[in-house]
Biopython code that builds the backbone (N, CA, C, O; Angstrom):
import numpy as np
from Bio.PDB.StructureBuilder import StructureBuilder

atoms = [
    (1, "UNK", "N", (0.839, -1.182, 0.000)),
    (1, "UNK", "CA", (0.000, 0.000, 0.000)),
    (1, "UNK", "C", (0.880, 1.239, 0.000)),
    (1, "UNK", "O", (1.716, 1.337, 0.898)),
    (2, "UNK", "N", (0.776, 2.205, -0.925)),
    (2, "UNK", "CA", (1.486, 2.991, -1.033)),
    (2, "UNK", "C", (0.790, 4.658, -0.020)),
    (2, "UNK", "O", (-0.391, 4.999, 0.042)),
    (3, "UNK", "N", (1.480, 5.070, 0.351)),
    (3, "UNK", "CA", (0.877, 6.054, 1.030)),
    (3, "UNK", "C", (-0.360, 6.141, 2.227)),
    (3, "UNK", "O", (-0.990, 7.057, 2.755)),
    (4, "UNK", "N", (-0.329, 4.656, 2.336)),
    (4, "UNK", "CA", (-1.405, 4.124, 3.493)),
    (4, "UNK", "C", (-0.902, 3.369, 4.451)),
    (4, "UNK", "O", (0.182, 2.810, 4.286)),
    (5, "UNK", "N", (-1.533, 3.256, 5.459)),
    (5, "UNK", "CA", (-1.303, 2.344, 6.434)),
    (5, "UNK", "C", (-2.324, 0.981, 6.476)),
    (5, "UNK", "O", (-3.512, 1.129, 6.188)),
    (6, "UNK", "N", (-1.783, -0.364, 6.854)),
    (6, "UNK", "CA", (-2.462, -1.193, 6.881)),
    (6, "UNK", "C", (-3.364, -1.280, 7.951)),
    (6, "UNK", "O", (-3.181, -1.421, 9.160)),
    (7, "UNK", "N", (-4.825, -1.120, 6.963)),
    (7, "UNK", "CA", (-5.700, -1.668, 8.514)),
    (7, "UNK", "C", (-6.194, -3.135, 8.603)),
    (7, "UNK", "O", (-5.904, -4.047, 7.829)),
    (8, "UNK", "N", (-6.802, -3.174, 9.434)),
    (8, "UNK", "CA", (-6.562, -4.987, 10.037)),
    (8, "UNK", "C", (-7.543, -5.626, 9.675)),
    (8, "UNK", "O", (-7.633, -6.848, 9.560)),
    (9, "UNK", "N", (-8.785, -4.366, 9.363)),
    (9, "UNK", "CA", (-10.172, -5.281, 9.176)),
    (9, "UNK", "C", (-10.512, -4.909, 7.951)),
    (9, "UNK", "O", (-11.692, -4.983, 7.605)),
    (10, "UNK", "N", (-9.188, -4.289, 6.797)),
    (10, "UNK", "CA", (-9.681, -4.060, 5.603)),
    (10, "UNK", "C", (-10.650, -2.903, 5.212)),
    (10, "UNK", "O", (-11.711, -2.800, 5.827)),
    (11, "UNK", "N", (-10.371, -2.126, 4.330)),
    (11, "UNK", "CA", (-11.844, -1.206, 3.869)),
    (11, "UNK", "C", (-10.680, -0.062, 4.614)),
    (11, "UNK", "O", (-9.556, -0.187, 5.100)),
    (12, "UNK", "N", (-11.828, 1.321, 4.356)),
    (12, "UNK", "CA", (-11.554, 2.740, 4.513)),
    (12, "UNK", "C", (-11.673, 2.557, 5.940)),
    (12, "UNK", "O", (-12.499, 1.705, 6.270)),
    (13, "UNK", "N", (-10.839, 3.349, 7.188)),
    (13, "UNK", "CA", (-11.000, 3.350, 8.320)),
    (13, "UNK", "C", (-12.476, 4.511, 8.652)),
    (13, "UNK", "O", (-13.518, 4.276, 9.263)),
    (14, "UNK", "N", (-12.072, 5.597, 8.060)),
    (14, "UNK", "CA", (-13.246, 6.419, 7.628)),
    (14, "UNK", "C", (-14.860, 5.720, 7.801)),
    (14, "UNK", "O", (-15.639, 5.968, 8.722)),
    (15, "UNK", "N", (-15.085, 4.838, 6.705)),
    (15, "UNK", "CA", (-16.105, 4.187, 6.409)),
    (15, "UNK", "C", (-16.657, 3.558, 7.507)),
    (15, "UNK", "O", (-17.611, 3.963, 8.171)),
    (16, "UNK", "N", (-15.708, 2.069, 7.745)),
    (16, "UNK", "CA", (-15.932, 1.886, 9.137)),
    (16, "UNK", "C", (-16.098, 2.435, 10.663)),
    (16, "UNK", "O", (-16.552, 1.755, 11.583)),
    (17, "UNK", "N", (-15.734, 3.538, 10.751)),
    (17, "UNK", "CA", (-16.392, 4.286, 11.884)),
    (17, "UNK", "C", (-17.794, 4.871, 11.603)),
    (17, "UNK", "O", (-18.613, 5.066, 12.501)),
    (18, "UNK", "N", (-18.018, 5.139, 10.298)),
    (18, "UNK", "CA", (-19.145, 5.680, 9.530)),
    (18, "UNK", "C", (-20.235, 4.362, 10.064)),
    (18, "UNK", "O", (-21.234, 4.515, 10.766)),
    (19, "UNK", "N", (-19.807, 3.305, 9.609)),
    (19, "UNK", "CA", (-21.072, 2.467, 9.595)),
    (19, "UNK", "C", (-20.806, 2.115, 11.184)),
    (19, "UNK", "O", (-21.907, 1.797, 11.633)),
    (20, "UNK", "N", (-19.824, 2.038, 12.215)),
    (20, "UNK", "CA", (-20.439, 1.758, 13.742)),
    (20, "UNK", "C", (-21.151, 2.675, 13.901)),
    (20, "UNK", "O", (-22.290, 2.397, 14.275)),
    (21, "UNK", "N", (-20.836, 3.993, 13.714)),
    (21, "UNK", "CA", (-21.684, 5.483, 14.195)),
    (21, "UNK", "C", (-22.917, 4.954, 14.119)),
    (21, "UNK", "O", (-23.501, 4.915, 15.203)),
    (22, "UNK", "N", (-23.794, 4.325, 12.733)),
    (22, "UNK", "CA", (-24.711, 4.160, 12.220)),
    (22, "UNK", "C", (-25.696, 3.245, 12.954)),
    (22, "UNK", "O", (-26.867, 3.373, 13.310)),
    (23, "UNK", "N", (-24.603, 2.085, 13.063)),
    (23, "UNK", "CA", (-24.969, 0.959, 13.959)),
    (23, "UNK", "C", (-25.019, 0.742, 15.656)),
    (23, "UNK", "O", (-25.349, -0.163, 16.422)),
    (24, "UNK", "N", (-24.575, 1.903, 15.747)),
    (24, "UNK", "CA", (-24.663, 2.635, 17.094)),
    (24, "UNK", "C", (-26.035, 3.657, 17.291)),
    (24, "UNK", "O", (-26.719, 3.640, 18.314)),
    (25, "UNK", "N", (-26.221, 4.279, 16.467)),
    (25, "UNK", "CA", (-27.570, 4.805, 16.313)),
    (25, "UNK", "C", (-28.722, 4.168, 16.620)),
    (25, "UNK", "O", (-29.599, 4.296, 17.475)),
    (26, "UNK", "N", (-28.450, 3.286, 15.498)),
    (26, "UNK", "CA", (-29.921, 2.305, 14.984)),
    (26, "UNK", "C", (-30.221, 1.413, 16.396)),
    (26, "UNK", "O", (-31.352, 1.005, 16.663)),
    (27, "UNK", "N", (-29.125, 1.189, 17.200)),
    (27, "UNK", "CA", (-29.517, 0.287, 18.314)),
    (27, "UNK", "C", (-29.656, 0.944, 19.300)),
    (27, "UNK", "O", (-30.010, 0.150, 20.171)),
    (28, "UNK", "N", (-29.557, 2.515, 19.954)),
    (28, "UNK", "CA", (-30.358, 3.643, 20.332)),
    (28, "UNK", "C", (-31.686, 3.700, 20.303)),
    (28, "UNK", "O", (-32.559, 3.776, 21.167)),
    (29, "UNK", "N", (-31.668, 3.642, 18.996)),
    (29, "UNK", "CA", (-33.422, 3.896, 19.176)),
    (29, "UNK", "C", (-33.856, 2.905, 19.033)),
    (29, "UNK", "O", (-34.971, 3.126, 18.561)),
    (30, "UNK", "N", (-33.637, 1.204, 19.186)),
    (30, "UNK", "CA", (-34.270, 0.505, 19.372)),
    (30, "UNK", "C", (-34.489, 0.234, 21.029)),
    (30, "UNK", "O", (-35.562, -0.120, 21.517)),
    (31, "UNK", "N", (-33.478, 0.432, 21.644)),
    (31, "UNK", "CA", (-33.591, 0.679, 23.033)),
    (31, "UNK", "C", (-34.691, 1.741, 23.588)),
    (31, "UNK", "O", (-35.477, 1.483, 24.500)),
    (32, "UNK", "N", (-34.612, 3.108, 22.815)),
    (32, "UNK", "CA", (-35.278, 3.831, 23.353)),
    (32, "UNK", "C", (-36.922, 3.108, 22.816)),
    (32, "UNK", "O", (-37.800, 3.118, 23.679)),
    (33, "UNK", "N", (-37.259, 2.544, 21.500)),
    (33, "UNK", "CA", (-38.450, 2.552, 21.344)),
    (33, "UNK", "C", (-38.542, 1.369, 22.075)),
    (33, "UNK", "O", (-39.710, 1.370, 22.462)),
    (34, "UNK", "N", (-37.933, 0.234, 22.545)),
    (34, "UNK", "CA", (-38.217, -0.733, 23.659)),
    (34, "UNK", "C", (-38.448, -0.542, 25.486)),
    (34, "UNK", "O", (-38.874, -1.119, 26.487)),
    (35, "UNK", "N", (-37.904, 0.532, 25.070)),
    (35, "UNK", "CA", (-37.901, 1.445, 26.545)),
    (35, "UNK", "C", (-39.633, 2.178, 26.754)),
    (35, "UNK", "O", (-40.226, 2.086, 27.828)),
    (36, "UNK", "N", (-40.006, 2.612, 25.993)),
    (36, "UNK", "CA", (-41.219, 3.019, 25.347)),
    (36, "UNK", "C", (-42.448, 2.293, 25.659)),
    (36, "UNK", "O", (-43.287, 2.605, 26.504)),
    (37, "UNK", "N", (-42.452, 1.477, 25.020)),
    (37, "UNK", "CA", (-43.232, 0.340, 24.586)),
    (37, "UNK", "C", (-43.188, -0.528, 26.410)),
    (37, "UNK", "O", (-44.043, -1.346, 26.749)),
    (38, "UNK", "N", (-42.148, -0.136, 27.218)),
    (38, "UNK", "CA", (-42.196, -1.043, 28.378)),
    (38, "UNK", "C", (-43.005, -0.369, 29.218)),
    (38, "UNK", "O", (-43.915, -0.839, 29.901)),
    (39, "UNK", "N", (-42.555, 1.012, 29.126)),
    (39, "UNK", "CA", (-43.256, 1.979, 30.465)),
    (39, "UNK", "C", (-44.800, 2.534, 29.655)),
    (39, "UNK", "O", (-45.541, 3.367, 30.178)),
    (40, "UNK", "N", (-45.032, 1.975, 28.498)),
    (40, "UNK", "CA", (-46.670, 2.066, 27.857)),
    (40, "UNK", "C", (-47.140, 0.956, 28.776)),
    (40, "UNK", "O", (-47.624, 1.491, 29.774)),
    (41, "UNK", "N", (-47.214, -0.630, 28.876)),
    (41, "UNK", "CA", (-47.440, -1.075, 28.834)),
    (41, "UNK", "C", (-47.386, -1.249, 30.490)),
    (41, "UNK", "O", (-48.378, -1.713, 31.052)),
    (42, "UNK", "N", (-46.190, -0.862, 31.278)),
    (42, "UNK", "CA", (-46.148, -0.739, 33.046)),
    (42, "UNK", "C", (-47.497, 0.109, 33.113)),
    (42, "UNK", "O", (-48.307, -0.228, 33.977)),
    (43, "UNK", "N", (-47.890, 1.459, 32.059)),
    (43, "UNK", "CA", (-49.170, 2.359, 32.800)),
    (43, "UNK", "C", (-49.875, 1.906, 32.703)),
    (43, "UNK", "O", (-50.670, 2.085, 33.626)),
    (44, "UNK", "N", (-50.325, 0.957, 31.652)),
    (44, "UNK", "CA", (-51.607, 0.617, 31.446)),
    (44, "UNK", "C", (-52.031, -0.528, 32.266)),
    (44, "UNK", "O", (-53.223, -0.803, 32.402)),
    (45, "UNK", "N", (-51.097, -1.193, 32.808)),
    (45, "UNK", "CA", (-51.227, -2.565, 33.934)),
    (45, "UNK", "C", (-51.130, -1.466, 34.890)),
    (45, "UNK", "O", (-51.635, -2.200, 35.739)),
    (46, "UNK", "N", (-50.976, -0.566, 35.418)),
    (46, "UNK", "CA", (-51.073, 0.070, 36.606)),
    (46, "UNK", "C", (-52.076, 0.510, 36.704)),
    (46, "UNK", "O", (-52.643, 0.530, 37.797)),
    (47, "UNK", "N", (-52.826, 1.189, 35.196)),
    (47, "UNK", "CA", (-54.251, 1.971, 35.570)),
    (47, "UNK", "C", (-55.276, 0.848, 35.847)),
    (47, "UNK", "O", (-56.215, 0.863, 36.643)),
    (48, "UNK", "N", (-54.833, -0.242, 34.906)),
    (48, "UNK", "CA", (-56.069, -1.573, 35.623)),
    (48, "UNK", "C", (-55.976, -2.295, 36.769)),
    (48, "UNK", "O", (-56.782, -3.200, 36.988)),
    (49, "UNK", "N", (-55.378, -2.107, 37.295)),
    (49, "UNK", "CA", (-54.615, -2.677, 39.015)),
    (49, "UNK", "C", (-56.088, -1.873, 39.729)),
    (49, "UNK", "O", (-57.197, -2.139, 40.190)),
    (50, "UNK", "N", (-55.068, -0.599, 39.395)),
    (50, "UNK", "CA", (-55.374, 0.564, 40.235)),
    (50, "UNK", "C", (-56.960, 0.596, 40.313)),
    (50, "UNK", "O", (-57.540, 0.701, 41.394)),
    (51, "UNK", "N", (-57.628, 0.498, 39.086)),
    (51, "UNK", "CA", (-59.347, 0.686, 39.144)),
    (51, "UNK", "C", (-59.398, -0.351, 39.592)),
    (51, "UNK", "O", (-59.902, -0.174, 40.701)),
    (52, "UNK", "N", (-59.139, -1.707, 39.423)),
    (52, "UNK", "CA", (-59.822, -3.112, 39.892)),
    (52, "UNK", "C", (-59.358, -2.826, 41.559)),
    (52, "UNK", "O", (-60.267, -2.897, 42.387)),
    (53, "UNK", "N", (-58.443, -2.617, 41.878)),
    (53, "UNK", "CA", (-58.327, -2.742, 43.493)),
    (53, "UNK", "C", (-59.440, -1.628, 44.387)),
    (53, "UNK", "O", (-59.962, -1.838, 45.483)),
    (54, "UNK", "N", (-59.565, -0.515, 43.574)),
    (54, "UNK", "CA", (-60.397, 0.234, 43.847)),
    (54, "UNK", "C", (-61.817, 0.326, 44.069)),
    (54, "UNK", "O", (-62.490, 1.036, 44.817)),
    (55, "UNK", "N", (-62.173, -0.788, 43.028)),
    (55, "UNK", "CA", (-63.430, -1.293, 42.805)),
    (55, "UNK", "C", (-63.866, -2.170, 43.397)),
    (55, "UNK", "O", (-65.062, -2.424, 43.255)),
    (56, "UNK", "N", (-62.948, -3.060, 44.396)),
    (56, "UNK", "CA", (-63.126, -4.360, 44.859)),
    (56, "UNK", "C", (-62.911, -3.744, 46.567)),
    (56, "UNK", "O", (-63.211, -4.587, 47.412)),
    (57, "UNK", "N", (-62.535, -2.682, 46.996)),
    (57, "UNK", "CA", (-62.816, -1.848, 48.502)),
    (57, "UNK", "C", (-63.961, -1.020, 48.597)),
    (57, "UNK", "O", (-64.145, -0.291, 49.572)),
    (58, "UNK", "N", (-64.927, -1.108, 47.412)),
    (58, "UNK", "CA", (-66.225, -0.639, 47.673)),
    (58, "UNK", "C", (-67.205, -1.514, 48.319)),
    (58, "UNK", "O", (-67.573, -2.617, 47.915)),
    (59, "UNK", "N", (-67.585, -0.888, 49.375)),
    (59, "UNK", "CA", (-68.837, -1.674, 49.820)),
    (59, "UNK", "C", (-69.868, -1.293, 49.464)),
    (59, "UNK", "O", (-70.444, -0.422, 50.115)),
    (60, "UNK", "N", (-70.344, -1.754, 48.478)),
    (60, "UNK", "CA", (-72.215, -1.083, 47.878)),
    (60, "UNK", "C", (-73.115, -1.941, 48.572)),
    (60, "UNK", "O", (-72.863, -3.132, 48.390)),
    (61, "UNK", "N", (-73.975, -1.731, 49.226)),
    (61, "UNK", "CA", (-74.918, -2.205, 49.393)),
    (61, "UNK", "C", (-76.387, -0.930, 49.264)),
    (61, "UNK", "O", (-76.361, 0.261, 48.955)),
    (62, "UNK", "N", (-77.793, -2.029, 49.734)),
    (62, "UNK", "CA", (-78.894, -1.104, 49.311)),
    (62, "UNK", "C", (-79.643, -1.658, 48.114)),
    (62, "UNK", "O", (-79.167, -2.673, 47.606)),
    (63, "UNK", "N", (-80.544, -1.237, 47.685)),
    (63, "UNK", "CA", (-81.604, -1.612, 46.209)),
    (63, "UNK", "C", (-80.781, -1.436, 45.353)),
    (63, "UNK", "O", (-79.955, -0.589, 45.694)),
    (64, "UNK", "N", (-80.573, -1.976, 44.088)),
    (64, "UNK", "CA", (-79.995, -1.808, 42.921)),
    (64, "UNK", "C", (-79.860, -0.700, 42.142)),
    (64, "UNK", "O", (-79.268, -0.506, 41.080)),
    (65, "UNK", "N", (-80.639, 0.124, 42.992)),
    (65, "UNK", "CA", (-80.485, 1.979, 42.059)),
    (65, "UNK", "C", (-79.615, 2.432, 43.414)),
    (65, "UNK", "O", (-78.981, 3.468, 43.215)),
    (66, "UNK", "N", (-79.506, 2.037, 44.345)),
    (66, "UNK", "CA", (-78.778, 2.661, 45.367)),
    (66, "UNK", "C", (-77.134, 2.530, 44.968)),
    (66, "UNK", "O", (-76.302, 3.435, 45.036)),
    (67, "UNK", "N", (-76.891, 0.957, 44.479)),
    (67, "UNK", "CA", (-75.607, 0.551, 44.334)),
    (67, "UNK", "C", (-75.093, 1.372, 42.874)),
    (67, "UNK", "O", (-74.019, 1.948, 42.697)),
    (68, "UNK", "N", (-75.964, 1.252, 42.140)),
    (68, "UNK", "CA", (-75.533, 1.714, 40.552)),
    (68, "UNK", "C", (-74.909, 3.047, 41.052)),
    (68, "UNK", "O", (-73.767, 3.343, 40.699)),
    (69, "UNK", "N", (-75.853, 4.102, 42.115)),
    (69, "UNK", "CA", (-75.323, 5.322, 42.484)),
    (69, "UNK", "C", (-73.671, 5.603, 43.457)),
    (69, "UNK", "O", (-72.855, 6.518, 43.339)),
    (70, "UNK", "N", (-73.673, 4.622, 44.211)),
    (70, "UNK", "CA", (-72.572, 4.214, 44.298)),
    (70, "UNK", "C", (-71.411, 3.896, 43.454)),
    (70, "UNK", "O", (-70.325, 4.474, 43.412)),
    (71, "UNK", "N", (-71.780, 2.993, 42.863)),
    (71, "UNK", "CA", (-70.777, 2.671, 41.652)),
    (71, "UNK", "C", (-70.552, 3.552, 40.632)),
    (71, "UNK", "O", (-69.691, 3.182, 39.834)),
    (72, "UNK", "N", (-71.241, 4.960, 40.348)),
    (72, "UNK", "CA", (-71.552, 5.911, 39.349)),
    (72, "UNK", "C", (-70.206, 7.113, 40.153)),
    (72, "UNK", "O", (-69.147, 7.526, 39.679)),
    (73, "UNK", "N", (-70.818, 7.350, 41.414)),
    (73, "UNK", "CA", (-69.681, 7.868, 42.348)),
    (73, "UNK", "C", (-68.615, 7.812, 42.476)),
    (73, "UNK", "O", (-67.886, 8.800, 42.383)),
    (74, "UNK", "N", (-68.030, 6.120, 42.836)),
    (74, "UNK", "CA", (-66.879, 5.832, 43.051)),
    (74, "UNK", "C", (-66.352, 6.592, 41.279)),
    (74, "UNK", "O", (-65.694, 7.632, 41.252)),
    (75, "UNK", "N", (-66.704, 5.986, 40.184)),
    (75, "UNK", "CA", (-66.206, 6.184, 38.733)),
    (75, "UNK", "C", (-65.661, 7.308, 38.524)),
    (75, "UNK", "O", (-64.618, 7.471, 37.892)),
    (76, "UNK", "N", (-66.816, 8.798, 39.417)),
    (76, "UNK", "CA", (-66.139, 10.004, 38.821)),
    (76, "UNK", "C", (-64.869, 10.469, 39.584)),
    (76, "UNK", "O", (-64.420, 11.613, 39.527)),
    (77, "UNK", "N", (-64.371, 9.497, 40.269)),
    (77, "UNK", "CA", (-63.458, 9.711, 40.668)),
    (77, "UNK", "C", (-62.393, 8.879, 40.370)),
    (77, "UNK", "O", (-61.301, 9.419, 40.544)),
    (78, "UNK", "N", (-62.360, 7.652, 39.946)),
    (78, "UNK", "CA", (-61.512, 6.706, 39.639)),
    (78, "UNK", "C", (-61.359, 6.873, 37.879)),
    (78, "UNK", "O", (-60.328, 6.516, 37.309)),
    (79, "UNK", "N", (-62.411, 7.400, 37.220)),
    (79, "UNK", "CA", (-62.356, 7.346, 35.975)),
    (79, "UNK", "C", (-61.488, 8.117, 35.304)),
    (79, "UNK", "O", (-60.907, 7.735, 34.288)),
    (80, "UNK", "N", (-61.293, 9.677, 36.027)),
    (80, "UNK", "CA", (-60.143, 10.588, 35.804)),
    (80, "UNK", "C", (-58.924, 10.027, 36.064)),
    (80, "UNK", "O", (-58.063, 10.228, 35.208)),
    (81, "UNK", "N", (-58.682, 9.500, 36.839)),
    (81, "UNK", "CA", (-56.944, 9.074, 37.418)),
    (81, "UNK", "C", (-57.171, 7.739, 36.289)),
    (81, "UNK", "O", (-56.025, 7.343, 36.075)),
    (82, "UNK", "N", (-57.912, 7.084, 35.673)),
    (82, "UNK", "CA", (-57.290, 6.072, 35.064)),
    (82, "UNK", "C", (-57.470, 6.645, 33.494)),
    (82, "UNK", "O", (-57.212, 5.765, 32.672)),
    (83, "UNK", "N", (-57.717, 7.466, 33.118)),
    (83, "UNK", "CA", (-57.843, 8.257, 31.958)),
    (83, "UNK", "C", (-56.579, 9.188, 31.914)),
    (83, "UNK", "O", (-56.264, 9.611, 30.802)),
    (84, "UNK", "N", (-55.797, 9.564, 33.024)),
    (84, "UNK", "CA", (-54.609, 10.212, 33.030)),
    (84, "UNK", "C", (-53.447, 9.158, 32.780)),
    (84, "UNK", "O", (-52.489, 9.375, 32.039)),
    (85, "UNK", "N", (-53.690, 7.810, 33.604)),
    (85, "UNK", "CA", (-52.647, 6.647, 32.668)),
    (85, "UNK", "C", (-52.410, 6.329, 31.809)),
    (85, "UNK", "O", (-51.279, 6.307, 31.322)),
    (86, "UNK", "N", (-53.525, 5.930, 31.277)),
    (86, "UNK", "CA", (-53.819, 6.193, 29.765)),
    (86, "UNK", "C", (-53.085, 6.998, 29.125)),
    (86, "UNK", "O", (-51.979, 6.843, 28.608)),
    (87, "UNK", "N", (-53.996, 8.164, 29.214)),
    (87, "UNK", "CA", (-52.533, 9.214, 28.405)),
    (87, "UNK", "C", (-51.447, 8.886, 28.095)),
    (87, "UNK", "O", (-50.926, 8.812, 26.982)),
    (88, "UNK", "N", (-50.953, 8.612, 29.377)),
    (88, "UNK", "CA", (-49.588, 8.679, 29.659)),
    (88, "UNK", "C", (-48.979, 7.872, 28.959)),
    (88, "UNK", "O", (-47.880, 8.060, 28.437)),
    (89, "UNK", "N", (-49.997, 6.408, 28.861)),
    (89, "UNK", "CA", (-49.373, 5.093, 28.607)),
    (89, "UNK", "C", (-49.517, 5.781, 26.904)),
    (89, "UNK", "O", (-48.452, 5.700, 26.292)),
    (90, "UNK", "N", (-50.424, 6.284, 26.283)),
    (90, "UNK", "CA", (-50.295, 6.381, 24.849)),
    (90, "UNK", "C", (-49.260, 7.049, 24.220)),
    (90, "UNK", "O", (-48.718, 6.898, 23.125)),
    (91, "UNK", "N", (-49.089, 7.853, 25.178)),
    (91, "UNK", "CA", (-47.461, 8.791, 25.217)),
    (91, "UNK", "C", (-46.028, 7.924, 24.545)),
    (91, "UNK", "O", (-45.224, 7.951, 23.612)),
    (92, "UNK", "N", (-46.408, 7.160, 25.798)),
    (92, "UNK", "CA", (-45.062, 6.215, 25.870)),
    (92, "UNK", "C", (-45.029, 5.289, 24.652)),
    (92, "UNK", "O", (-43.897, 4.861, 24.421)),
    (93, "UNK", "N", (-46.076, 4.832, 23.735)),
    (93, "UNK", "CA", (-46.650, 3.909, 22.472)),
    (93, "UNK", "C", (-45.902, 5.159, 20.963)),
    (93, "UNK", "O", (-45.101, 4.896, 20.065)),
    (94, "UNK", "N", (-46.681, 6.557, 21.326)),
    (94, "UNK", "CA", (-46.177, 7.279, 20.000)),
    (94, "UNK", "C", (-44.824, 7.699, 20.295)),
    (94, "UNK", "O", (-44.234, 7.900, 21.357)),
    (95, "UNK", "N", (-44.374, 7.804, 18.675)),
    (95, "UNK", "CA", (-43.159, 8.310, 18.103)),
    (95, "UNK", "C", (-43.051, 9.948, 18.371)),
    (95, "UNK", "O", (-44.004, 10.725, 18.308)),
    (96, "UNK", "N", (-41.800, 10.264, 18.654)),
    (96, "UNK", "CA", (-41.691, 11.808, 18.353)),
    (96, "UNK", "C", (-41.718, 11.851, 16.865)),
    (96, "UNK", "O", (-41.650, 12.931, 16.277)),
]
sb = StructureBuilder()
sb.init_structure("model")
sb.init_model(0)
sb.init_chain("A")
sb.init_seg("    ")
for serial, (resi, resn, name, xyz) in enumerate(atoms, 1):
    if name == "N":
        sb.init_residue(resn, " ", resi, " ")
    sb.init_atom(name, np.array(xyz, "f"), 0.0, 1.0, " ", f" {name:<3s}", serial, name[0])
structure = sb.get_structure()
């Protein structure tokens, strides 16, 4: 090789840092979109925890329009906090 130095793994040294850079990238954002996709999927098992445990420390009793009112109650309050997981969790699902 005239005016070069031998490299060991062949090809432009140039190039090859070019394509780790690349391949260093590409496995970035597979981490990050696996990273993503984990803490989507932690909110959304948390918001259904969270309502089912919630739902199962109600004591309704009374006539069947008494309990529905109960159960209508507990909702407007449990329905917001599991509609904010949500979000969150859809957050964590989309792309920038």
């Amino acid at each position: 090789m005239e005016g070069g130095f031998n490299f060991p793994f062949g090809g432009d040294p140039d190039d090859l840092m070019r394509g780790l850079r690349e391949f260093a990238e590409k496995q970035a954002e597979s981490v990050q979109e696996a990273q993503r996709e984990q803490f989507a999927t932690l909110t959304l098992n948390t918001a259904v925890e969270l309502t089912g445990a919630a739902l199962k420390r109600l004591d309704v009793s009374g006539d069947p329009g008494e309990q529905a009112i109960a159960l209508r109650d507990a909702m407007r309050v449990l329905f917001p906090e599991a509609v904010a997981l949500v979000s969150a969790a859809r957050q964590g699902f989309m792309r920038e």
